[in-house]
DSSP file (Angstrom, degrees, kcal/mol; ACC not computed):
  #  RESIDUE AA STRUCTURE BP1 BP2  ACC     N-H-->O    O-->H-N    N-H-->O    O-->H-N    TCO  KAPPA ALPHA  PHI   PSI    X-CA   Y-CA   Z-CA
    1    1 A X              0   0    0      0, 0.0     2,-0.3     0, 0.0     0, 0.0   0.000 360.0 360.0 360.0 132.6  -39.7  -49.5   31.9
    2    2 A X        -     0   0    0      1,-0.1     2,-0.1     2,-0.0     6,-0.0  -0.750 360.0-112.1-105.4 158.9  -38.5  -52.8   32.4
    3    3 A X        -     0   0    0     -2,-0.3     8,-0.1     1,-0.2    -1,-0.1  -0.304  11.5-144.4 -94.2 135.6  -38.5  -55.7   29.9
    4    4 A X  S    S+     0   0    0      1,-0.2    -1,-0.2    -2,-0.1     3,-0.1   0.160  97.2  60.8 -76.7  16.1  -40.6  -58.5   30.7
    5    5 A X  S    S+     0   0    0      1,-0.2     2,-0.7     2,-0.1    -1,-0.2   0.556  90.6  91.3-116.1 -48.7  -37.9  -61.0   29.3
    6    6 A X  S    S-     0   0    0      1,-0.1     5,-0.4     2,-0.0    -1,-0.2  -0.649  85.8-107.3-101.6 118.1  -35.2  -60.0   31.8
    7    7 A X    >>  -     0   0    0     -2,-0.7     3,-2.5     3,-0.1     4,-0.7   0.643  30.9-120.8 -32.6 136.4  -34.5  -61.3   34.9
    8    8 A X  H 3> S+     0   0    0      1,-0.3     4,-1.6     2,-0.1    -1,-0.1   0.950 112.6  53.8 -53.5 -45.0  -35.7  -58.8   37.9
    9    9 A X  H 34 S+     0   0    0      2,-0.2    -1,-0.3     1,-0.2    -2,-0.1   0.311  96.8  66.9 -80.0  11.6  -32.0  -58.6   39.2
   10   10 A X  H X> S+     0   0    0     -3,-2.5     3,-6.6    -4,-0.2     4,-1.1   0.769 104.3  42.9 -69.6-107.1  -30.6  -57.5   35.8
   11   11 A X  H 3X S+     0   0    0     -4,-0.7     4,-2.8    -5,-0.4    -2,-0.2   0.745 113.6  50.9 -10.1 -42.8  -32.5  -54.3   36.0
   12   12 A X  H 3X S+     0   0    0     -4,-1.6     4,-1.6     1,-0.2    -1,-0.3   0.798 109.3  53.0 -82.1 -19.2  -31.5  -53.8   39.8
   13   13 A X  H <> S+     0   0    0     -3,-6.6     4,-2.0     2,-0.2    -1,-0.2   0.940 115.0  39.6 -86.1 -33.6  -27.8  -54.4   38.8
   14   14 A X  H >X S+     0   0    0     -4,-1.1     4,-1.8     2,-0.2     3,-1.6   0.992 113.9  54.3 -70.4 -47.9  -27.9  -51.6   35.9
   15   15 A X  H 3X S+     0   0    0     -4,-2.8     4,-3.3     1,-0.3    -1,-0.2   0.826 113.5  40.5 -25.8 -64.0  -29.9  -49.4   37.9
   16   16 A X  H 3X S+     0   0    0     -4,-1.6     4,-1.5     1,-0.2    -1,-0.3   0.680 111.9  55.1 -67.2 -33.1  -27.4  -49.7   40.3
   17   17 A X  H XX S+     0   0    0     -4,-2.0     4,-1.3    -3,-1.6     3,-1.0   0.984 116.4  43.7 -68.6 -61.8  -24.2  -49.6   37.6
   18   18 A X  H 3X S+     0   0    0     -4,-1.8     4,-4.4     1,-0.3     5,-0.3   0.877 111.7  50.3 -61.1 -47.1  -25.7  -46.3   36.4
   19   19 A X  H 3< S+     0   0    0     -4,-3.3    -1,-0.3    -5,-0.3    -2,-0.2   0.759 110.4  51.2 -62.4 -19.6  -26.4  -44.8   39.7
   20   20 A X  H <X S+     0   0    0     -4,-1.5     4,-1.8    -3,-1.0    -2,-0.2   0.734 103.2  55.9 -63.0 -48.5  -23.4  -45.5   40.7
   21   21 A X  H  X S+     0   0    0     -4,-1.3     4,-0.9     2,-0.3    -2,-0.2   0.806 110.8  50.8 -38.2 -61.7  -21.6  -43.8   37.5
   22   22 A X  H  X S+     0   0    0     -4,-4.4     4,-1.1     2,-0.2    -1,-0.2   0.576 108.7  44.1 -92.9   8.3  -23.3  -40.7   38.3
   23   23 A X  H  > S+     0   0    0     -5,-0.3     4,-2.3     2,-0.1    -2,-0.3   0.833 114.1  51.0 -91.7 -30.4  -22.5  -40.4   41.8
   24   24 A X  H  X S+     0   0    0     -4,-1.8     4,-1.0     2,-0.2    -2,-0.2   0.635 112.0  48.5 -45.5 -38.8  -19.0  -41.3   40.9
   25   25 A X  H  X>S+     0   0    0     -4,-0.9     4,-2.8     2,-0.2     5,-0.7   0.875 118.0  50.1 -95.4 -60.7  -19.1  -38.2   37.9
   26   26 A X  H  X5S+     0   0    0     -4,-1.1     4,-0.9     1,-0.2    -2,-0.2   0.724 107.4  43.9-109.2  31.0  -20.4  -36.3   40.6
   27   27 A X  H  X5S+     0   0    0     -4,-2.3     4,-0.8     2,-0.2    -1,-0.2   0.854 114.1  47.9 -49.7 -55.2  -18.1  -36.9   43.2
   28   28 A X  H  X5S+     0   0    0     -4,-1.0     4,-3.1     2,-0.3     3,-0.4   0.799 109.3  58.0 -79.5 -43.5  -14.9  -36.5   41.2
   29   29 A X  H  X5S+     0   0    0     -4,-2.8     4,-2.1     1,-0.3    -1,-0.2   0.972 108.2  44.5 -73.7 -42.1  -16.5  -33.4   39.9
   30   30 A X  H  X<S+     0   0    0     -4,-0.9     4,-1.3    -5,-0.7    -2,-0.3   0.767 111.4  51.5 -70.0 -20.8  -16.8  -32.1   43.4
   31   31 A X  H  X S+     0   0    0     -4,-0.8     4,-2.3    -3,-0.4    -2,-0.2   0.808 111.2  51.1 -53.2 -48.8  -13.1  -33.1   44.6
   32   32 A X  H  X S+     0   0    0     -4,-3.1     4,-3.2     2,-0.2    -2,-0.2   0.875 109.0  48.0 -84.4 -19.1  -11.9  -31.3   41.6
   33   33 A X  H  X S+     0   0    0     -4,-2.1     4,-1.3    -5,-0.3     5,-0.3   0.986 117.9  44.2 -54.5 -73.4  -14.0  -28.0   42.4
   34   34 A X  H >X S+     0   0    0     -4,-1.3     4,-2.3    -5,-0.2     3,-1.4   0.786 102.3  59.2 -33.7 -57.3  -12.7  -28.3   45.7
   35   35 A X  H 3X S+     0   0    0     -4,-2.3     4,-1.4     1,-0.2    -1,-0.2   0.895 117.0  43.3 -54.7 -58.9   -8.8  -29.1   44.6
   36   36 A X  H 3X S+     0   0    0     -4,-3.2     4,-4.5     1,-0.2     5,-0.2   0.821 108.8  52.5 -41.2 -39.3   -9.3  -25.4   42.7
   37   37 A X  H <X S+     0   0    0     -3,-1.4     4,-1.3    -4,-1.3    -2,-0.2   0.872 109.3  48.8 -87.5 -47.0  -10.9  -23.9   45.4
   38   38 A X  H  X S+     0   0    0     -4,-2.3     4,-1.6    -5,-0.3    -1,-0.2   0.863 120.0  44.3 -47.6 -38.9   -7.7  -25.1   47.9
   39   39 A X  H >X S+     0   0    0     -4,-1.4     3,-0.9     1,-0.3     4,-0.7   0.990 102.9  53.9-101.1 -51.3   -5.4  -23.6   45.2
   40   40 A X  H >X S+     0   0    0     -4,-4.5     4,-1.6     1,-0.2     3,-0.7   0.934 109.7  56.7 -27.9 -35.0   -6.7  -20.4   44.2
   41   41 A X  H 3X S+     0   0    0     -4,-1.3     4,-0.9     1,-0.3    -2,-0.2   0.883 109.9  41.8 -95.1  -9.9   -6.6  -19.6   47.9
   42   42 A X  H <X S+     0   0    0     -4,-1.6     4,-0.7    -3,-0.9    -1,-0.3   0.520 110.5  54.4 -96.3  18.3   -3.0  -20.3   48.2
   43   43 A X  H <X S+     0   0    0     -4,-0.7     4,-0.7    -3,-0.7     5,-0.2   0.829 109.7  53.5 -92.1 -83.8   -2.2  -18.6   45.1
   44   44 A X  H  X S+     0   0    0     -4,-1.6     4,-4.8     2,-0.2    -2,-0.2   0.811 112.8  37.7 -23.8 -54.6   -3.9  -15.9   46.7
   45   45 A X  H >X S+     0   0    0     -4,-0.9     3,-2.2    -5,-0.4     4,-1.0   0.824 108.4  61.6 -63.2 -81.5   -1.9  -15.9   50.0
   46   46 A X  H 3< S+     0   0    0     -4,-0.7    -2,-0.2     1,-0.4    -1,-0.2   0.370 106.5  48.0 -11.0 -56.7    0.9  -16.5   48.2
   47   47 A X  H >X S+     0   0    0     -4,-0.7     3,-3.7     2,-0.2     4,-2.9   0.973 110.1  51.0 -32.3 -70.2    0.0  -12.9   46.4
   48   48 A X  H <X S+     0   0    0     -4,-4.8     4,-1.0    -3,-2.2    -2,-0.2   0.877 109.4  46.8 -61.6 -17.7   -0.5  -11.2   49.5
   49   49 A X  H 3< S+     0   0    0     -4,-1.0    -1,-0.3     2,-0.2    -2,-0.2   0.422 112.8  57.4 -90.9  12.6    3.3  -12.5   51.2
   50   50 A X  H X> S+     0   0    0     -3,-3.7     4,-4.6    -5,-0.3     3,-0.9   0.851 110.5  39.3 -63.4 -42.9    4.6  -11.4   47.8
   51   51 A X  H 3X S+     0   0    0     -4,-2.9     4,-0.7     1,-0.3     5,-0.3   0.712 118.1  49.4 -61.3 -32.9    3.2   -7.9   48.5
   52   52 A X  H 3< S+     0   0    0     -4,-1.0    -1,-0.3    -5,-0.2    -3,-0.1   0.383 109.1  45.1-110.1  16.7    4.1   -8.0   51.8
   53   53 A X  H <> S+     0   0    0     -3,-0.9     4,-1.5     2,-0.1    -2,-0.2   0.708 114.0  58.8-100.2 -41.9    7.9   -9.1   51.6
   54   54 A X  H  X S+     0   0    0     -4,-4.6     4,-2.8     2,-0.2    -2,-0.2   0.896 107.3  40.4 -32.5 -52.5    8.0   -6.4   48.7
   55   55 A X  H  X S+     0   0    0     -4,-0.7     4,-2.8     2,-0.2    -3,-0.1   0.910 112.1  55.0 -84.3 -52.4    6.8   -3.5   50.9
   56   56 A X  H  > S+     0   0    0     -5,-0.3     4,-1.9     2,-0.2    -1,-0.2   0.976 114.7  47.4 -46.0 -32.1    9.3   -4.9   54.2
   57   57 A X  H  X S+     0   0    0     -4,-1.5     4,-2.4     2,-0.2     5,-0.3   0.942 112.5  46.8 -83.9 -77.4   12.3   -4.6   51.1
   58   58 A X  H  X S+     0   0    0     -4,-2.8     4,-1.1     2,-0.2     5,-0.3   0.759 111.9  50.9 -29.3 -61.7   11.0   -1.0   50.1
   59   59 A X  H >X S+     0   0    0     -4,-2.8     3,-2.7     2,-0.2     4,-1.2   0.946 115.8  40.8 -77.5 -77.2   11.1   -0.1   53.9
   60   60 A X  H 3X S+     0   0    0     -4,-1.9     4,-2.1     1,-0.3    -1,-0.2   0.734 109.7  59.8 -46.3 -42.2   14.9   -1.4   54.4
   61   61 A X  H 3X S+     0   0    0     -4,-2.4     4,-1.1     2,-0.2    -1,-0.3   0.789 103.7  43.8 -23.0 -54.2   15.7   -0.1   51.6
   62   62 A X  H <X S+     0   0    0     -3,-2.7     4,-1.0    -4,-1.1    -2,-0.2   0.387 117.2  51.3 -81.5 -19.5   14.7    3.4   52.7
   63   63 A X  H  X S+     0   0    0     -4,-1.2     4,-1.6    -5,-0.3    -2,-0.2   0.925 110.3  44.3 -84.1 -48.8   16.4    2.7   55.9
   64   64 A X  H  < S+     0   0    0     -4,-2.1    -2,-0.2     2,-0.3    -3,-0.1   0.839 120.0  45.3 -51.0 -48.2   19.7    1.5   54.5
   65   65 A X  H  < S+     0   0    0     -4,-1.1    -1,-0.2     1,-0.2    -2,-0.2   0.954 119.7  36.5 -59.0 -52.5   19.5    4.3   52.3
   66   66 A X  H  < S+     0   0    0     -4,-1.0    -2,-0.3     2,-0.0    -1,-0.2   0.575  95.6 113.4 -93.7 -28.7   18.5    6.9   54.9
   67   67 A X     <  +     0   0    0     -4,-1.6     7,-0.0     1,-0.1    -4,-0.0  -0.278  31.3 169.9 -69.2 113.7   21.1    5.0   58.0
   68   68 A X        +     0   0    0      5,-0.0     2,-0.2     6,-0.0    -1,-0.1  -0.627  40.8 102.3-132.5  73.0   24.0    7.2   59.1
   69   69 A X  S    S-     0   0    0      1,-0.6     5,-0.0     2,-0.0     0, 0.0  -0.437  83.2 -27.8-101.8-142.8   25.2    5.3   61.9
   70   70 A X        -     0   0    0     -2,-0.2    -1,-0.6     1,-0.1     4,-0.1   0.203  54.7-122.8 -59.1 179.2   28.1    3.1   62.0
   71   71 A X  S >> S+     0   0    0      2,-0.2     4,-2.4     3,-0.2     3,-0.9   0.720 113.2  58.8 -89.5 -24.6   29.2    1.5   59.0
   72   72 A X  H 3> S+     0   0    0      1,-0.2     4,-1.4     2,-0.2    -1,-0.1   0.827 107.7  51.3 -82.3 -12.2   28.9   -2.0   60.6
   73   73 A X  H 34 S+     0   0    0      2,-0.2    -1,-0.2     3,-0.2    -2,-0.2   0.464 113.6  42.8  -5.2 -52.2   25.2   -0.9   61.1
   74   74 A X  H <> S+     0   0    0     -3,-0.9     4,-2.6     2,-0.2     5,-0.4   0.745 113.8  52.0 -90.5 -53.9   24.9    0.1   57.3
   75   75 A X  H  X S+     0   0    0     -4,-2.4     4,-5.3     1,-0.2    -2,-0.2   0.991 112.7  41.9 -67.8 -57.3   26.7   -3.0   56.3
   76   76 A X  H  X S+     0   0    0     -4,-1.4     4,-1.9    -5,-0.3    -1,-0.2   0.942 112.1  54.8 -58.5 -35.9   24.2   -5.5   58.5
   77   77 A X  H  4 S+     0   0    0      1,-0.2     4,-0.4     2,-0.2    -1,-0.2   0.993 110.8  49.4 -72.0 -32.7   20.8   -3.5   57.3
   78   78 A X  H >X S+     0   0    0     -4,-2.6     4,-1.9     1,-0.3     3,-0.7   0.896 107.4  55.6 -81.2 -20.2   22.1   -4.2   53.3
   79   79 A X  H 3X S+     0   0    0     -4,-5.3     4,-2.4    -5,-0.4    -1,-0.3   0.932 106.8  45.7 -62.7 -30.0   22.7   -7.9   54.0
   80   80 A X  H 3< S+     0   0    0     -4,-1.9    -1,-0.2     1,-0.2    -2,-0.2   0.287 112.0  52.4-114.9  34.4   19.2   -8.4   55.2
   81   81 A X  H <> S+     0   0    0     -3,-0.7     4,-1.8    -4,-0.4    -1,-0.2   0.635 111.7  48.6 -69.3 -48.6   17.8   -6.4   52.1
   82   82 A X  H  X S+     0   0    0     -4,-1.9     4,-1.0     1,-0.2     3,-0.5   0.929 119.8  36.0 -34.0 -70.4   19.9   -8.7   50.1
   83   83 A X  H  X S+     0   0    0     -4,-2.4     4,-0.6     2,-0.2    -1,-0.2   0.719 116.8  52.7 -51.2 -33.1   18.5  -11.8   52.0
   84   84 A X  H  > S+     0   0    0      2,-0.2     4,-1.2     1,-0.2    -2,-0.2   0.779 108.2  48.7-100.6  -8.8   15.4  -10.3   52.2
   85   85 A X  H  < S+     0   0    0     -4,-1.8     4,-0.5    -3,-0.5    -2,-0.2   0.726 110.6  55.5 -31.7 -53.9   15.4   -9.6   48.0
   86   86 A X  H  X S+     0   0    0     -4,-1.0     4,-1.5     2,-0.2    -2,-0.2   0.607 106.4  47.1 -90.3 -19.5   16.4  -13.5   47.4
   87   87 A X  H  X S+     0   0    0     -4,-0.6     4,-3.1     2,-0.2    -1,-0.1   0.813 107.4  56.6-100.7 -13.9   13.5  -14.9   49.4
   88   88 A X  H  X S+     0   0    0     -4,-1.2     4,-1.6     1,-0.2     5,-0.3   0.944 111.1  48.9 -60.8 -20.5   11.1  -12.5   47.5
   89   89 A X  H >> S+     0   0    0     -4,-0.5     4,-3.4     1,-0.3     3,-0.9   0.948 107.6  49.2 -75.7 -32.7   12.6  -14.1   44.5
   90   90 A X  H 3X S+     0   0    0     -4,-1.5     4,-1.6     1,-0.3    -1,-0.3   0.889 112.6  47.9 -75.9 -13.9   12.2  -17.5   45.6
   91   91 A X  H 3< S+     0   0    0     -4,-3.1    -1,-0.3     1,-0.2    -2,-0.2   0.812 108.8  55.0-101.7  14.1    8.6  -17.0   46.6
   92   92 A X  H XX S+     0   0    0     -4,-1.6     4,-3.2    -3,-0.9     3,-0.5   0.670 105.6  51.7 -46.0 -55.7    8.1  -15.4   43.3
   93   93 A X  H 3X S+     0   0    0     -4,-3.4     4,-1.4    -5,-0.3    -2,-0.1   0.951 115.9  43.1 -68.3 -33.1    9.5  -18.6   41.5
   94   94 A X  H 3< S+     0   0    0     -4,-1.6    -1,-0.2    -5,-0.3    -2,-0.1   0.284 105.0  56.6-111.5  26.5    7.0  -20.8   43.5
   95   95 A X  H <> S+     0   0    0     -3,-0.5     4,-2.0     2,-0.1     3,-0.4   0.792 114.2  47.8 -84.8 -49.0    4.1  -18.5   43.1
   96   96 A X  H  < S+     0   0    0     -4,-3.2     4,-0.3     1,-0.2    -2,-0.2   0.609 109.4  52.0   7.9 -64.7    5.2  -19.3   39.2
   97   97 A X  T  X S+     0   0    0     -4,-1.4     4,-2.8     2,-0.2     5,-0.3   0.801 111.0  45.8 -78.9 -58.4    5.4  -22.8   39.9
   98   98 A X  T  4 S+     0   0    0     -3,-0.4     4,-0.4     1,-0.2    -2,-0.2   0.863 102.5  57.8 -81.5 -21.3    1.9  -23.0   41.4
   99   99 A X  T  X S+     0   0    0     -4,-2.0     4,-1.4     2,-0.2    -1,-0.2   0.815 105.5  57.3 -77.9 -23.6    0.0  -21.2   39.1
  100  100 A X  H  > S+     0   0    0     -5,-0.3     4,-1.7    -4,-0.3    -2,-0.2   0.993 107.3  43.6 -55.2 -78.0    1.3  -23.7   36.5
  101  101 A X  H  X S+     0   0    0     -4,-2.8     4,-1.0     2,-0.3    -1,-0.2   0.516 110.0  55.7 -59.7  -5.7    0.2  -26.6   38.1
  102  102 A X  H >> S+     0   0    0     -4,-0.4     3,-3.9    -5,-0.3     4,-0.9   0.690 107.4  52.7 -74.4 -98.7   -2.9  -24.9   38.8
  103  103 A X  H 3X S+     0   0    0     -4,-1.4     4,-1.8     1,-0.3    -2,-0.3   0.660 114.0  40.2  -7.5 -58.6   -3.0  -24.3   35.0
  104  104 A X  H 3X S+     0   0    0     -4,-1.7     4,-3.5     2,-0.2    -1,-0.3   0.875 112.6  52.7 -69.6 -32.8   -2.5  -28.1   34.1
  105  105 A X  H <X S+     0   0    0     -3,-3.9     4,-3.3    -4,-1.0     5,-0.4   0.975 106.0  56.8 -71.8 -49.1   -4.7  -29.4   36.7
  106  106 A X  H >X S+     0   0    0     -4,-0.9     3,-1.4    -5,-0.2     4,-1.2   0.861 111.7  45.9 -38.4 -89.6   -7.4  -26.9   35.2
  107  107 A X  H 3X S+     0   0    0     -4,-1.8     4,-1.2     1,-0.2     3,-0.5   0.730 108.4  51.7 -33.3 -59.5   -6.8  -28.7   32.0
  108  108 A X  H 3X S+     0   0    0     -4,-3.5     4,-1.4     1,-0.2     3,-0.3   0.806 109.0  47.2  -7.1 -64.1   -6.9  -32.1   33.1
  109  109 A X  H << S+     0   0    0     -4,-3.3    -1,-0.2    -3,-1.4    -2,-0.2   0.783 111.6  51.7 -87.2 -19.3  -10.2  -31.8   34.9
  110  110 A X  H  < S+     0   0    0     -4,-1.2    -1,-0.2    -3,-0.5    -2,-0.2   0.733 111.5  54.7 -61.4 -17.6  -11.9  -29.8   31.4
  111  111 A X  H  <        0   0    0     -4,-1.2    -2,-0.2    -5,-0.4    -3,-0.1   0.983 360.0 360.0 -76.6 -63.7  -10.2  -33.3   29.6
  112  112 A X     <        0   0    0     -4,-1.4    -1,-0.2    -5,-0.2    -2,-0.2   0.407 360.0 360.0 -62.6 360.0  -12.2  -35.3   32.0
């Protein structure tokens, strides 16, 4: 109800301050839904190329193991188990990595 003391364009300017405030709460609140939504689903991939760099090192493995040709043969398949070992670790460290910052952003936007 508006006050009969205060100027009509008072009113229109809070109106406006408030409406503004809550498109603003829920804007930011929909960016940050979104910003989850983006990172859960690379988390998610992120899962599945663990799983599926895992199973390609089990399979070379089983080849290396199972491989009776030459030895330079033998030699080449356990270097790129080796190589292919070190990049499961590295995407291991930056699945790590992201679910951490997931983790913080999640706090952040409950702060807010």
């Amino acid at each position: 109800m508006e006050d009969a003391w205060a100027p009509r364009g008072l009113w229109d300017s809070e109106d406006k301050s408030r409406e503004y405030a809550q498109l603003y709460e829920e804007y930011t609140r929909t960016s940050q839904e979104l910003q989850m939504t983006r990172t859960s689903t690379t988390v998610e991939a992120l899962s599945e190329t663990i799983k599926i760099f895992e199973e390609q090192g089990q399979t070379q493995e089983k080849r290396s193991k199972e491989y009776e040709g030459s030895k330079k043969e033998m030699q080449r398949s356990l270097l790129y188990s080796e190589r292919l070992k070190s990049r499961i670790a590295e995407i291991h460290g930056s699945h790590l990595k992201l679910e951490q910052e997931l983790w913080i952003q999640a706090l952040d936007n409950w702060e807010i």
